[in-house]
N, C-alpha and C positions, 0 to 999 in steps of 0.2 A: 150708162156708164159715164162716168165721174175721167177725166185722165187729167194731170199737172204733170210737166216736165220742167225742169232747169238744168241746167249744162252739163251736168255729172248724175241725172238719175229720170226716171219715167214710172208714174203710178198710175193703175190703171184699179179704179175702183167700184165693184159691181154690187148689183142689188140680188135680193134674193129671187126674182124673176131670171136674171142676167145668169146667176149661179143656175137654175135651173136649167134653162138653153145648155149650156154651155156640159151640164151632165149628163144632156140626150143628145150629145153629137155635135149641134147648133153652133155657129159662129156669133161671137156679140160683138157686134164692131156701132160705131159714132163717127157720124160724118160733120164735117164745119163746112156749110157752104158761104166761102169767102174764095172769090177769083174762080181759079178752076176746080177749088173744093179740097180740102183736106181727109182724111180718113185713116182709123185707128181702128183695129181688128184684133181678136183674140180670137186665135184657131183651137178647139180642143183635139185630144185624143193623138198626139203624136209623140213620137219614141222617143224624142227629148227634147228639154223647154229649152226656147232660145230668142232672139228677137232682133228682125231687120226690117231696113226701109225700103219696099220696094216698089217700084212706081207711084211713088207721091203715098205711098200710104203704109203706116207704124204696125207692123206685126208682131205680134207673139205669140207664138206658138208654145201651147201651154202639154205636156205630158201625163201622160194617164196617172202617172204615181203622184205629179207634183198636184195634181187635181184632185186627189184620193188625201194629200196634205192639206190643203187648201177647204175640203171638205170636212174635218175634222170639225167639232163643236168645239174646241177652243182655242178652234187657229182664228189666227185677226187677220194673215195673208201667205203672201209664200214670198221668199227674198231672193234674188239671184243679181249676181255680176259677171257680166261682160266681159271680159279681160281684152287688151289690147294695149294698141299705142292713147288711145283714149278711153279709159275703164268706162260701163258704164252701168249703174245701177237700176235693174227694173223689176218692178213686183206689182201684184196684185193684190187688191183687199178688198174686204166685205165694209160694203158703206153702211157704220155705224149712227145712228142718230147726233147729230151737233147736238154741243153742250152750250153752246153761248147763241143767243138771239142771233136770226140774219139784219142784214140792215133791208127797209122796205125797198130801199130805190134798186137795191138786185131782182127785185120782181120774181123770187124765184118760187118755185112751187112744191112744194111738200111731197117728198118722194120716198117712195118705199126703201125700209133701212134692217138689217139685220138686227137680231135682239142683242144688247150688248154682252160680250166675254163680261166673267168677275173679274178676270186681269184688267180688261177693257178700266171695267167704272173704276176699279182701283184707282187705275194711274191718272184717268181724270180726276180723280177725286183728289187723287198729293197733287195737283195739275193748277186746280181750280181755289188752292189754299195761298 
């Protein structure tokens, strides 16, 4: 699992192994071991989607229906907002294949990616003009 946050939003981006866990019950969580460790979790199968931070570690608790969206063949993810004194935007997606070269010194390693939506290559396609 893929996650990027900045101050107003949290993506949490899974493979098609991660989508699998995650439709038999399965928790998908990534850990950063820096200091005492960080940890980001994705709970399925609850009554409704939401997301808190509790003891050092990012949750979301993902819902049977929002799961059943997320599941769809031409969904790319599921979107939800926080509302508060500080809004906060958090979704999940299906880690699509990158369109542009990595650079080598990220050392990163070729990971399993969802087949792309036609929406998907569309808009990389006006993207990539």
């Amino acid at each position: 699992m893929k996650i990027r946050w900045t101050g107003g939003s949290v993506r949490f981006r899974i493979t098609p192994s991660e989508w699998e866990a995650l439709q038999n019950g399965q928790t998908v969580q990534e850990e950063l071991a820096v200091g005492d460790g960080w940890r980001a979790a994705i709970y399925p199968g609850t009554a409704a989607t939401s997301i808190e931070l509790k003891a050092g570690e990012l949750i979301l608790h993902l819902s049977d229906a929002d799961g059943k969206r997320l599941g769809a063949p031409d969904a790319e993810g599921v979107y939800f907002t926080q509302e508060g004194k500080q809004p906060l935007r958090y979704y999940i997606e299906k880690d699509f294949p990158c369109i542009h070269p990595r650079a080598s010194q990220a050392q990163e390693t070729p990971g399993e990616t969802f087949s792309p939506t036609e929406k998907f290559k569309a808009r990389k396609a006006r993207e990539s003009v």
